[in-house]
N, C-alpha and C positions, 0 to 999 in steps of 0.2 A: 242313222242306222248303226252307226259303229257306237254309238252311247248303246244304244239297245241292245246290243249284242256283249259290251262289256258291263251291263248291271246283270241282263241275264248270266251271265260266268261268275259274281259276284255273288248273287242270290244263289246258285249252283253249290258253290263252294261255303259260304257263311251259314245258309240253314241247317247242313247236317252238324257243323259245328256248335249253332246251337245248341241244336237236340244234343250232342252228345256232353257239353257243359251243362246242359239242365238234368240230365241223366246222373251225370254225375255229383251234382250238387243235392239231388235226391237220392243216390245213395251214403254219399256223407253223413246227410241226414239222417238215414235209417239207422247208420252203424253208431251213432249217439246216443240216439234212443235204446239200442238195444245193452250196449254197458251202462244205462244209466238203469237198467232193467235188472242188470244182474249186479249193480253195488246195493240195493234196494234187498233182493233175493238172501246178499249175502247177512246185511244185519238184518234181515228179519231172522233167520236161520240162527245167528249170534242171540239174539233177542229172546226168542222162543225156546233154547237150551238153558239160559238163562231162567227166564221164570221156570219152567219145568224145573231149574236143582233148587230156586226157592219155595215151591210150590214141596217139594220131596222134603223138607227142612222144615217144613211148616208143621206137614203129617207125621213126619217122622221123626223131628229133632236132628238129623244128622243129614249132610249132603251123599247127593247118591256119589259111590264109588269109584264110576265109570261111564262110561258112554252108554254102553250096554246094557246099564241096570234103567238108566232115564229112556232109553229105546222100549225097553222089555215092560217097565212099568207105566212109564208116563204117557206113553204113544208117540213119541219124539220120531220124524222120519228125516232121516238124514241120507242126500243124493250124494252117495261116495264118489260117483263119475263125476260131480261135477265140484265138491268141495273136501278139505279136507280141513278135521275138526282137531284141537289141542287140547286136551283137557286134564289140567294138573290140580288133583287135591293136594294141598297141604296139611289139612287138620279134615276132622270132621265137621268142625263148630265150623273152620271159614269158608267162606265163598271159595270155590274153585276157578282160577283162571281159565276163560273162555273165550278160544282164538279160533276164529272162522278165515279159512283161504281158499280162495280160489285154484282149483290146477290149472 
């Protein structure tokens, strides 16, 4: 009777702990998945500005000048809320430096 009564207190006690260790090991999980979502977002976004000023270079012989002209021309859509973009010309012949960061 007194086994019975201290498994029943043990299973009392040990089952919500489970639930809350497998709770939490499924949101571990989810929050993995979800930066591994957005380092993915980020070089594509790097990727895609990229060919868009080789893609302007090709047509045009010369890199676009700004953000603003690969936006305005090329259809480049860039989420300001969630990145923020670097974009240094140094000539018109060379590739411009293209740095994508996260806020």
């Amino acid at each position: 009777m007194k086994k019975n009564k201290i498994r029943n207190y043990l299973v009392c006690i040990l089952m919500p702990l489970l639930a809350i260790a497998l709770m939490l090991c499924f949101l571990g999980g989810l929050s993995n998945l979800t930066q591994g979502h957005s380092e993915e977002d980020k070089a594509r976004l790097e990727d895609v500005l990229r060919r868009a000023a080789v893609a302007c270079y090709a047509a045009e012989g010369v890199y676009p000048p700004d953000l603003a002209y690969l936006e305005s021309h090329y259809g480049v859509q860039i989420d300001r809320n969630h990145y923020i973009v670097n974009y240094s010309i140094f000539a018109e012949n060379l590739m411009p430096d293209i740095t994508v960061l996260e806020k």
